[in-house]
Backbone as JSON Lines, residues from 0, in Angstrom:
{"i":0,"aa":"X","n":[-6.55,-12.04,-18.74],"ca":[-5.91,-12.35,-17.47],"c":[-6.9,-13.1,-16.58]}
{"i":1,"aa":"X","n":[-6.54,-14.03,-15.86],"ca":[-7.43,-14.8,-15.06],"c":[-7.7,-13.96,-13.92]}
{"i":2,"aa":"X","n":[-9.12,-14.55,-13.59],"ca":[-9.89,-13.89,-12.34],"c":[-8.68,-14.36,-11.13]}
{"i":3,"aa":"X","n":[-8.51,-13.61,-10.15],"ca":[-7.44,-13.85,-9.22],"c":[-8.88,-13.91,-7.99]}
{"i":4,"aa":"X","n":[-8.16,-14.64,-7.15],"ca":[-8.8,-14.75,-5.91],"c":[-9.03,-13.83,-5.0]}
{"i":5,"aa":"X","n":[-10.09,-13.63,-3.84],"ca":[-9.77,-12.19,-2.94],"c":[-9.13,-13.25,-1.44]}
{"i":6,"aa":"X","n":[-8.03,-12.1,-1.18],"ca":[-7.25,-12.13,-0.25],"c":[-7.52,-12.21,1.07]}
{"i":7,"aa":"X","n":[-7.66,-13.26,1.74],"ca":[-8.32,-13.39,2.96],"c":[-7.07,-13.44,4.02]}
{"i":8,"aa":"X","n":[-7.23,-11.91,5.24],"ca":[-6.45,-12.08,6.42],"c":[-6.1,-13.49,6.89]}
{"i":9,"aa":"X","n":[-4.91,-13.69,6.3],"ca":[-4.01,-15.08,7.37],"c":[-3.55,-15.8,5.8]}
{"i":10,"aa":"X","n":[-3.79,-15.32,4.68],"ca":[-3.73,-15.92,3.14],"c":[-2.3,-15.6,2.8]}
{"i":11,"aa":"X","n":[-1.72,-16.73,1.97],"ca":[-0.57,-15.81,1.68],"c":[-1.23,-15.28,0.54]}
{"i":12,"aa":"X","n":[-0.2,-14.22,0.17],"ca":[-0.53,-13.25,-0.98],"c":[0.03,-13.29,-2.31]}
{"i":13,"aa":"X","n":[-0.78,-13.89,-3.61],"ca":[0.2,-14.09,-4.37],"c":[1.06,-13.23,-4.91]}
{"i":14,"aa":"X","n":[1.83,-13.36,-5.74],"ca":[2.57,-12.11,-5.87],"c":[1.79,-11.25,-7.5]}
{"i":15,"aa":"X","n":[1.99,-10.26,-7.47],"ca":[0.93,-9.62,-8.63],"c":[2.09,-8.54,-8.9]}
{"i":16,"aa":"X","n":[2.17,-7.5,-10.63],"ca":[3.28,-6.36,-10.95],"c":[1.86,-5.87,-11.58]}
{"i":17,"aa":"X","n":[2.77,-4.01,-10.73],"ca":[1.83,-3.1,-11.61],"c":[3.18,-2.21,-12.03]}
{"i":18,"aa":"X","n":[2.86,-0.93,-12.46],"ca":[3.92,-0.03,-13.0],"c":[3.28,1.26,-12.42]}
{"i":19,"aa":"X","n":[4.14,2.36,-12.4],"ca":[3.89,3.28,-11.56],"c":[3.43,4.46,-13.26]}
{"i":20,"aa":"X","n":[3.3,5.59,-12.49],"ca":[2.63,5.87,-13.68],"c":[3.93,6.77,-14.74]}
{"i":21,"aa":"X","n":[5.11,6.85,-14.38],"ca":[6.03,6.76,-15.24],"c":[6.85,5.5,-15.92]}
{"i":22,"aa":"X","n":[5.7,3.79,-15.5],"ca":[6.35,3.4,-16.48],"c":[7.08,2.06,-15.74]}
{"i":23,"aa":"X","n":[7.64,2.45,-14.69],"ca":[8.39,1.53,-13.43],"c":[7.72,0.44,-12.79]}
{"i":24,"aa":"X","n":[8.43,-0.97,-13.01],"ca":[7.6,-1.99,-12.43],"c":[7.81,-2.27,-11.42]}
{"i":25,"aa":"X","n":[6.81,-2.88,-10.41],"ca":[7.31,-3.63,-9.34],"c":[6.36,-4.94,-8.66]}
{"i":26,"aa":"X","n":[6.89,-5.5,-7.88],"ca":[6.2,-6.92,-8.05],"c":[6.6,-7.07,-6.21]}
{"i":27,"aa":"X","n":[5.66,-7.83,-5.58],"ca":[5.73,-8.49,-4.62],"c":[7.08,-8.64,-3.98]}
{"i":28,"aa":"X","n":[8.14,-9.87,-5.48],"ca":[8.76,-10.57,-5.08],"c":[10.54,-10.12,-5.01]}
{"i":29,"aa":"X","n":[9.94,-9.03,-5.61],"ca":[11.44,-7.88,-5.49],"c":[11.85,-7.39,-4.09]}
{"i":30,"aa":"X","n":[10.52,-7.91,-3.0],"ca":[10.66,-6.68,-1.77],"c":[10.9,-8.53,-0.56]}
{"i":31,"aa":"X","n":[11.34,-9.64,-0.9],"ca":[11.48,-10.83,-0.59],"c":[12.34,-10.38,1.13]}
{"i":32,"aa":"X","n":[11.83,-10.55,2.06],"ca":[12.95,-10.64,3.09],"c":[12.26,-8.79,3.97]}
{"i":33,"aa":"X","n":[11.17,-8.42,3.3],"ca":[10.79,-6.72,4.18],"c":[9.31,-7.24,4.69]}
{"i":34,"aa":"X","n":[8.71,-5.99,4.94],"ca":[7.45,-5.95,5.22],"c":[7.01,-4.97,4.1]}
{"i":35,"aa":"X","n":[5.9,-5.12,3.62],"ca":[5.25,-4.41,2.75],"c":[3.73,-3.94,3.24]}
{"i":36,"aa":"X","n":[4.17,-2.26,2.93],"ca":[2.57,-1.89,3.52],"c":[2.37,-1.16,2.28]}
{"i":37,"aa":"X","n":[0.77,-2.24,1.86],"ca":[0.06,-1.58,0.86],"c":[-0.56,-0.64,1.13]}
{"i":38,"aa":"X","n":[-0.47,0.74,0.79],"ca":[-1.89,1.49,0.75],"c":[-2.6,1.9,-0.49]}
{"i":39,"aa":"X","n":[-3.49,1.58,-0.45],"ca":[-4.5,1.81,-1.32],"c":[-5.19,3.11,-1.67]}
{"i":40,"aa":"X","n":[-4.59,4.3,-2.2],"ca":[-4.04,5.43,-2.06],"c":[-4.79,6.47,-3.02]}
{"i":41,"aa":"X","n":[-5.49,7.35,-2.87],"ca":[-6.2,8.26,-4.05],"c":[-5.98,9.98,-4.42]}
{"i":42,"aa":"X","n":[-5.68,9.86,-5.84],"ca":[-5.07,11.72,-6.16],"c":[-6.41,12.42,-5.52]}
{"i":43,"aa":"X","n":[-7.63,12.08,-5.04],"ca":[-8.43,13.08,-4.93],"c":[-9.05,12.66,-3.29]}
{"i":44,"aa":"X","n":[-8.97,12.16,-2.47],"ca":[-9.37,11.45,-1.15],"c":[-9.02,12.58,-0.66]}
{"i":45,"aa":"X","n":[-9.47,13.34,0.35],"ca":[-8.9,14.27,1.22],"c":[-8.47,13.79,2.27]}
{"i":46,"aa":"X","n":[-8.82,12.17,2.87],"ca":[-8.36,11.46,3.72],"c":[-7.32,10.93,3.63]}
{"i":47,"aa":"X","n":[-7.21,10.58,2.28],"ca":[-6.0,9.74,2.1],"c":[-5.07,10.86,1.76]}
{"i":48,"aa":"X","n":[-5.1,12.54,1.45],"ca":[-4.4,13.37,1.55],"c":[-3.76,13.35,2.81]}
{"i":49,"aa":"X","n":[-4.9,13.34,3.25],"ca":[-4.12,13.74,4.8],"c":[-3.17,12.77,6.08]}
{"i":50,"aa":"X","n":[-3.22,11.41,4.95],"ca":[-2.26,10.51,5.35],"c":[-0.92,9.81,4.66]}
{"i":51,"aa":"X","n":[-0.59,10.85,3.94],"ca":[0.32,10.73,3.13],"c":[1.55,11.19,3.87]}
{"i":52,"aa":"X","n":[1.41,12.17,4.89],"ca":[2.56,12.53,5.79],"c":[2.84,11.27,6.8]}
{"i":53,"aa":"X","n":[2.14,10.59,7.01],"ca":[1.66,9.22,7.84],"c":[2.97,8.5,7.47]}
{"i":54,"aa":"X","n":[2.46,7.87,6.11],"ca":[3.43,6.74,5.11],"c":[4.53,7.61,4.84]}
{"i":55,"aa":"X","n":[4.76,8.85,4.59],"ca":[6.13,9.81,4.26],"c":[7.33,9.23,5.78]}
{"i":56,"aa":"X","n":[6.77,9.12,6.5],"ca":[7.07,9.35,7.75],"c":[7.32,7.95,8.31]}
{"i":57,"aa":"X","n":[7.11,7.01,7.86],"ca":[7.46,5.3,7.99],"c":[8.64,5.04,7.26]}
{"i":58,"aa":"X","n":[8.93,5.7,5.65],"ca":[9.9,5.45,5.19],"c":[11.0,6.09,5.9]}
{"i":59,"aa":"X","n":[10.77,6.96,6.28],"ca":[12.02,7.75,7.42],"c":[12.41,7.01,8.63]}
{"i":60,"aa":"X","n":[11.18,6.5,9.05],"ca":[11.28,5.82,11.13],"c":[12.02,4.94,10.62]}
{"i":61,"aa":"X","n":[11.67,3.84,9.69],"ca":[11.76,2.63,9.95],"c":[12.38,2.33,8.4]}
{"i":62,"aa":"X","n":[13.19,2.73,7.88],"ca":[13.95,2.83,6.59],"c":[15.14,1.38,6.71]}
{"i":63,"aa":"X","n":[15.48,1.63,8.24],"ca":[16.83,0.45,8.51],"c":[16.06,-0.8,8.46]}
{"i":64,"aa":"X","n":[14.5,-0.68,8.94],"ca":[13.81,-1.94,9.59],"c":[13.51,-2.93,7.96]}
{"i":65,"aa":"X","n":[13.82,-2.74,6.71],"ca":[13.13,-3.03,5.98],"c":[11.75,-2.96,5.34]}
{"i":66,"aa":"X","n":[11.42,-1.77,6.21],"ca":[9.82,-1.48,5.69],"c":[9.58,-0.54,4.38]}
{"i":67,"aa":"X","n":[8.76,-1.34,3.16],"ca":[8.48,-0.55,2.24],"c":[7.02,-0.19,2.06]}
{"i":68,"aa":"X","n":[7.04,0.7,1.59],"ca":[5.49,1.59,1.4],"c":[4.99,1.53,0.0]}
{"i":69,"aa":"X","n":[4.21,1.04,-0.72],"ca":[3.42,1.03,-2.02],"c":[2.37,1.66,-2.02]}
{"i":70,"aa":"X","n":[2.28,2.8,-2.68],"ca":[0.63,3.12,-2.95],"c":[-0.08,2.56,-4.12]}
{"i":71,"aa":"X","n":[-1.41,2.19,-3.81],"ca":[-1.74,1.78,-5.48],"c":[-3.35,2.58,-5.46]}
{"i":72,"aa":"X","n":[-2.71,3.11,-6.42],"ca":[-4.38,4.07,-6.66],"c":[-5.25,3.46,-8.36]}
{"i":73,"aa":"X","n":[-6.64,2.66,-7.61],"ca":[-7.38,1.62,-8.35],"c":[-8.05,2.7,-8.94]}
{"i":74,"aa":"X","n":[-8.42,4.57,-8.85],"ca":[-9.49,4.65,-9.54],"c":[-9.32,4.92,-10.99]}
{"i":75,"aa":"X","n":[-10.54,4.7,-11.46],"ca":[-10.98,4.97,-12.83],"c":[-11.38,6.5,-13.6]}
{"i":76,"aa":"X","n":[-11.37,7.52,-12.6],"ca":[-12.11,8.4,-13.05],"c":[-11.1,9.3,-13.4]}
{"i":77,"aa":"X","n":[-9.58,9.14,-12.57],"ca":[-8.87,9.75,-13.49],"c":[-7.38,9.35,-14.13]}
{"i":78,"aa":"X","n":[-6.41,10.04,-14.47],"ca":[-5.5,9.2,-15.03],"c":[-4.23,9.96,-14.68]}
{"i":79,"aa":"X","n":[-2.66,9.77,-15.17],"ca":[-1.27,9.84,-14.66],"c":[-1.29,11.36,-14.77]}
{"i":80,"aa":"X","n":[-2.09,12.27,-15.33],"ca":[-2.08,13.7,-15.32],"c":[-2.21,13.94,-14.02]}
{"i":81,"aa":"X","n":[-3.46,13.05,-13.38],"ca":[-3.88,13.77,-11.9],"c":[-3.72,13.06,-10.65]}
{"i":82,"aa":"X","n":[-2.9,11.94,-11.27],"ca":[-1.61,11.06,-9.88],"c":[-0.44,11.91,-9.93]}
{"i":83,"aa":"X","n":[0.17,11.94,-11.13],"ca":[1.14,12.84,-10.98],"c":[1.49,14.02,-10.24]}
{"i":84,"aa":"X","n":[0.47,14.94,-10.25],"ca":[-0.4,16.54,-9.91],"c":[-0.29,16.15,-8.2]}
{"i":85,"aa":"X","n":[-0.88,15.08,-8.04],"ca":[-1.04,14.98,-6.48],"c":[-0.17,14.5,-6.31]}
{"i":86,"aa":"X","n":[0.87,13.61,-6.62],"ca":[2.12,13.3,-5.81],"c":[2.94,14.68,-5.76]}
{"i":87,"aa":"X","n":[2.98,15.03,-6.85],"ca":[4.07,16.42,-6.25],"c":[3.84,17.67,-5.57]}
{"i":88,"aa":"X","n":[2.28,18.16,-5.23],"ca":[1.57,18.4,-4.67],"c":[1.74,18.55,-2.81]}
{"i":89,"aa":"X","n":[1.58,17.12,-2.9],"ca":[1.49,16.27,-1.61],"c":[2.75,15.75,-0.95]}
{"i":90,"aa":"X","n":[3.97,15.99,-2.11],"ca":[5.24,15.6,-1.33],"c":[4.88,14.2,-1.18]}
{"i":91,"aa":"X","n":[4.9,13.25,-2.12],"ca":[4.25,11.88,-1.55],"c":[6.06,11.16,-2.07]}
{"i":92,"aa":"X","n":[6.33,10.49,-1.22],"ca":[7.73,10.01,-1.14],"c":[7.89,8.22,-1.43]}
{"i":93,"aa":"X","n":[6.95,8.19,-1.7],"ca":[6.31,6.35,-1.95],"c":[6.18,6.49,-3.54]}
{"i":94,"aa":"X","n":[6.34,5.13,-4.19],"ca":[6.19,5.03,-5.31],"c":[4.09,4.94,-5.35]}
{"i":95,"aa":"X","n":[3.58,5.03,-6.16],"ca":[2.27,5.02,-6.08],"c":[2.21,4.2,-7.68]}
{"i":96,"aa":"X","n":[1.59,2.7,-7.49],"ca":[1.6,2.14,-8.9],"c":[-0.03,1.96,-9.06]}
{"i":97,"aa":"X","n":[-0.09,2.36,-10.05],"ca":[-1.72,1.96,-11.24],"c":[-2.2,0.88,-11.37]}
{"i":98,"aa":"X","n":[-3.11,0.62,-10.58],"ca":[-4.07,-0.14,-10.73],"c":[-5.56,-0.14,-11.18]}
{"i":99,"aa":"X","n":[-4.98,0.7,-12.49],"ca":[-6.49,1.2,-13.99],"c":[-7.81,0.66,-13.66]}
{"i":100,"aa":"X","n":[-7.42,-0.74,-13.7],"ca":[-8.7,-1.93,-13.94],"c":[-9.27,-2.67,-12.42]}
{"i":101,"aa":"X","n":[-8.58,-1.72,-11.28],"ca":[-9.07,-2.08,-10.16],"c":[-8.88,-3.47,-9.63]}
{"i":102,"aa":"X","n":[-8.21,-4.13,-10.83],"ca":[-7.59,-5.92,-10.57],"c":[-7.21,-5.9,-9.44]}
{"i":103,"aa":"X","n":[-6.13,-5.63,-8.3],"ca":[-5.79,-5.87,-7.23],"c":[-6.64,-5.39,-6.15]}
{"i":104,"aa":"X","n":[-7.22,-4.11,-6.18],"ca":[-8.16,-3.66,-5.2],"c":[-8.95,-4.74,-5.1]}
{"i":105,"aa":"X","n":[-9.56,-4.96,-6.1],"ca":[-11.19,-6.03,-5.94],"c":[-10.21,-7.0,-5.52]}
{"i":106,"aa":"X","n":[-9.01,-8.0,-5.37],"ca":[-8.13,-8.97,-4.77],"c":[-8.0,-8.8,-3.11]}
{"i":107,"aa":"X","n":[-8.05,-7.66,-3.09],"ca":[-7.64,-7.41,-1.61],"c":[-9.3,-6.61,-0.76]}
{"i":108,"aa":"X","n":[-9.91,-6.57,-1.46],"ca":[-11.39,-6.05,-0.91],"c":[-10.99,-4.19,-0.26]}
{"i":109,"aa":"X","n":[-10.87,-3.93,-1.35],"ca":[-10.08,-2.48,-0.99],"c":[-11.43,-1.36,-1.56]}
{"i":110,"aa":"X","n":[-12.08,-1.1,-0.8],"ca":[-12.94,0.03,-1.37],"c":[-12.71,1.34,-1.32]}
{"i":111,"aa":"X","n":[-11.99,1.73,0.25],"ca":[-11.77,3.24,0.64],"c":[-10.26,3.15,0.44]}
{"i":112,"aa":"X","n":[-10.45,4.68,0.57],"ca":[-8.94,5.27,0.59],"c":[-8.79,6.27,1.93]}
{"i":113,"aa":"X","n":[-7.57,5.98,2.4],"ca":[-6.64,4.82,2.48],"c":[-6.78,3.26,2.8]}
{"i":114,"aa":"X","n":[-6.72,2.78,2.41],"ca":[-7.1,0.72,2.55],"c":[-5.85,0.59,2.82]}
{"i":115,"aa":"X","n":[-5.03,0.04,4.14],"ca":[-3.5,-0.54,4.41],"c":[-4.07,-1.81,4.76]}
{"i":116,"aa":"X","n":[-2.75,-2.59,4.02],"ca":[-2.56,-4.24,4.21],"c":[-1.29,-4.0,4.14]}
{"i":117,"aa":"X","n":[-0.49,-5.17,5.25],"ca":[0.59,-5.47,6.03],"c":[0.69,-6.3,5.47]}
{"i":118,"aa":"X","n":[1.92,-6.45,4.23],"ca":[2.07,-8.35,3.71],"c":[3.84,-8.44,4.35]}
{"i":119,"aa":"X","n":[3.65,-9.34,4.85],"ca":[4.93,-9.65,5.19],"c":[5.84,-10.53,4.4]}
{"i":120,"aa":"X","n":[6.49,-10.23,3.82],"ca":[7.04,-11.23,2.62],"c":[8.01,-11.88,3.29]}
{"i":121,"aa":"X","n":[8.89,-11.4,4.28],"ca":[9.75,-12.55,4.99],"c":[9.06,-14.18,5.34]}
{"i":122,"aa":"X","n":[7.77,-13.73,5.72],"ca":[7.08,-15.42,5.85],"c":[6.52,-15.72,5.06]}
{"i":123,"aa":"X","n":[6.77,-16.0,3.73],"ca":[6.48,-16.56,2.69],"c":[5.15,-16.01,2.03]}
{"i":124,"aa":"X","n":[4.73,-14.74,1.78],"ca":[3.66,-14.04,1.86],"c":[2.66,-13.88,2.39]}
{"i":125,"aa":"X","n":[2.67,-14.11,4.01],"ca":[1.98,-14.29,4.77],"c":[1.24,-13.32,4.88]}
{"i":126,"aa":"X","n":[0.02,-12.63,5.0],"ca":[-0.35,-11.24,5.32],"c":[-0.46,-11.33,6.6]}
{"i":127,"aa":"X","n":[-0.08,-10.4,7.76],"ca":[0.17,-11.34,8.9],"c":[-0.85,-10.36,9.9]}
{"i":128,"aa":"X","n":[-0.97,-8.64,9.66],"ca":[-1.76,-8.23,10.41],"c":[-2.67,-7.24,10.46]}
{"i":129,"aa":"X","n":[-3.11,-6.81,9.92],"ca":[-4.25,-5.86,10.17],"c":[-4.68,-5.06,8.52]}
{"i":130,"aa":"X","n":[-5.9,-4.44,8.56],"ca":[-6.65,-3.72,7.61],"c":[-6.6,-2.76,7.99]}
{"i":131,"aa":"X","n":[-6.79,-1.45,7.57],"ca":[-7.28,-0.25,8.33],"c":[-8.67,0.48,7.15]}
{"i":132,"aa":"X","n":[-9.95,1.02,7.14],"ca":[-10.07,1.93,6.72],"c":[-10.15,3.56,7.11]}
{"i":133,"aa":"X","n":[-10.6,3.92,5.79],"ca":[-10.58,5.58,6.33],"c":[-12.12,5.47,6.55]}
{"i":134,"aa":"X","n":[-12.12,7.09,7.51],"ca":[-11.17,7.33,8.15],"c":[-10.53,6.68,9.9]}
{"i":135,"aa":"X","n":[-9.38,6.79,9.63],"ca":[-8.77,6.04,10.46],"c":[-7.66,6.83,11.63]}
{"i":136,"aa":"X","n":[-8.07,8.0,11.64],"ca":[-7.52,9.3,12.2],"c":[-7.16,9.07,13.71]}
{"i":137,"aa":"X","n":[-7.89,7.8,14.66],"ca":[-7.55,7.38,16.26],"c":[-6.35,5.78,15.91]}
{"i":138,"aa":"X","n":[-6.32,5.49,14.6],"ca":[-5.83,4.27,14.49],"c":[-4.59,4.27,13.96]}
{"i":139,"aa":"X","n":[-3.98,5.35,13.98],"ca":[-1.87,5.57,13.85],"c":[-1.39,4.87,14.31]}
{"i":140,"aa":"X","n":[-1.72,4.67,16.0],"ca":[-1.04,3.92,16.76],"c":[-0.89,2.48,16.42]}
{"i":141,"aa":"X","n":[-2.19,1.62,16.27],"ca":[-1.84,0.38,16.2],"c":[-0.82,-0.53,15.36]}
{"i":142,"aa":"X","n":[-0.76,0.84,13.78],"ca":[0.35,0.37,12.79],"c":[1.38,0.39,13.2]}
{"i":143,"aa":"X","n":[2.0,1.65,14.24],"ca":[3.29,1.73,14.74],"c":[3.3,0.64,16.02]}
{"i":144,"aa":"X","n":[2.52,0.4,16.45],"ca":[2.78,-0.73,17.38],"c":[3.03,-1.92,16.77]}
{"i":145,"aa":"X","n":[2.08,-2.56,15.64],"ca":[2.49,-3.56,15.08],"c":[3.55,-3.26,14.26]}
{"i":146,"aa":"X","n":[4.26,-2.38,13.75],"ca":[6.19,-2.18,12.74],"c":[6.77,-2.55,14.53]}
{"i":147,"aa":"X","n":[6.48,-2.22,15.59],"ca":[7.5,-1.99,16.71],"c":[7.5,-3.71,17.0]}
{"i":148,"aa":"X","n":[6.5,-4.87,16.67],"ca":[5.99,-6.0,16.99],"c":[6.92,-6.62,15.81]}
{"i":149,"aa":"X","n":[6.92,-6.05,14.74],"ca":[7.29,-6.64,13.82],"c":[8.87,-7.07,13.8]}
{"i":150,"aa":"X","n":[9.32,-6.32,14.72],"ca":[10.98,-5.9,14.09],"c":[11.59,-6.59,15.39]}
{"i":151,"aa":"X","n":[10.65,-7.48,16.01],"ca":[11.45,-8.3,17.41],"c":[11.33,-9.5,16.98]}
{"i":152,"aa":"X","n":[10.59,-9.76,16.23],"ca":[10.9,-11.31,15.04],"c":[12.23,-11.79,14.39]}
């Protein structure tokens, strides 16, 4: 597979498919016309545990608005035994797709967990606003301000 480029705020984003860890694909270009918030998501992060009620809780607010939630968990150290374990665990209500070989993380400069990127696919894969890392426990607000920014477009 060719080296892919890293994703620079204001880039569009090409479109890339992973599969979730039962198997299920999904791609960029399926979600054509929403907003897409990546998070970059881990079975063992206690941070990114503790923001899983966060993203649970976007698919609920803002379900009419077109907003979808992706987790993609890049690590290596473990495998669909112990994504699995923590999604049901954690009540995690987002699909969470495998990214084994860390290919998209290293694309998007994703080291921590949680890593959110805002791709907006209505403007032609524009990524249009913000990064967050962990921990990011004073910075809730700005995501819900920018979905509240988003949805007057």
């Amino acid at each position: 597979m060719p080296e892919r480029a890293q994703v620079v705020l204001g880039d569009r984003v090409a479109d890339f498919e992973l599969k979730t860890v039962e198997g299920e694909s999904y791609t960029l270009d399926q979600f054509e016309g929403r907003l897409v918030v990546l998070v970059f998501w881990s079975a063992e992060c206690p941070v990114s545990t503790e923001y899983d009620a966060f993203f649970n809780g976007l698919l609920d607010r803002y379900a009419s608005e077109r907003i979808v939630v992706l987790g993609i968990d890049s690590n290596m150290n473990y495998g669909r035994d112990t994504i699995t374990s923590a999604m049901t665990e954690r009540g995690v209500q987002f699909p969470v797709l495998r990214d084994a070989d860390a290919r998209i993380a290293d694309c998007f400069g994703a080291l921590t967990t949680p890593h959110v990127y805002i791709i907006d696919v209505a403007a032609d894969w524009l990524m249009r606003a913000l990064w967050m890392t962990a921990p990011f426990a004073s910075r809730k607000r700005p995501l819900t301000m920018w979905t509240k920014r988003w949805r007057r477009w």
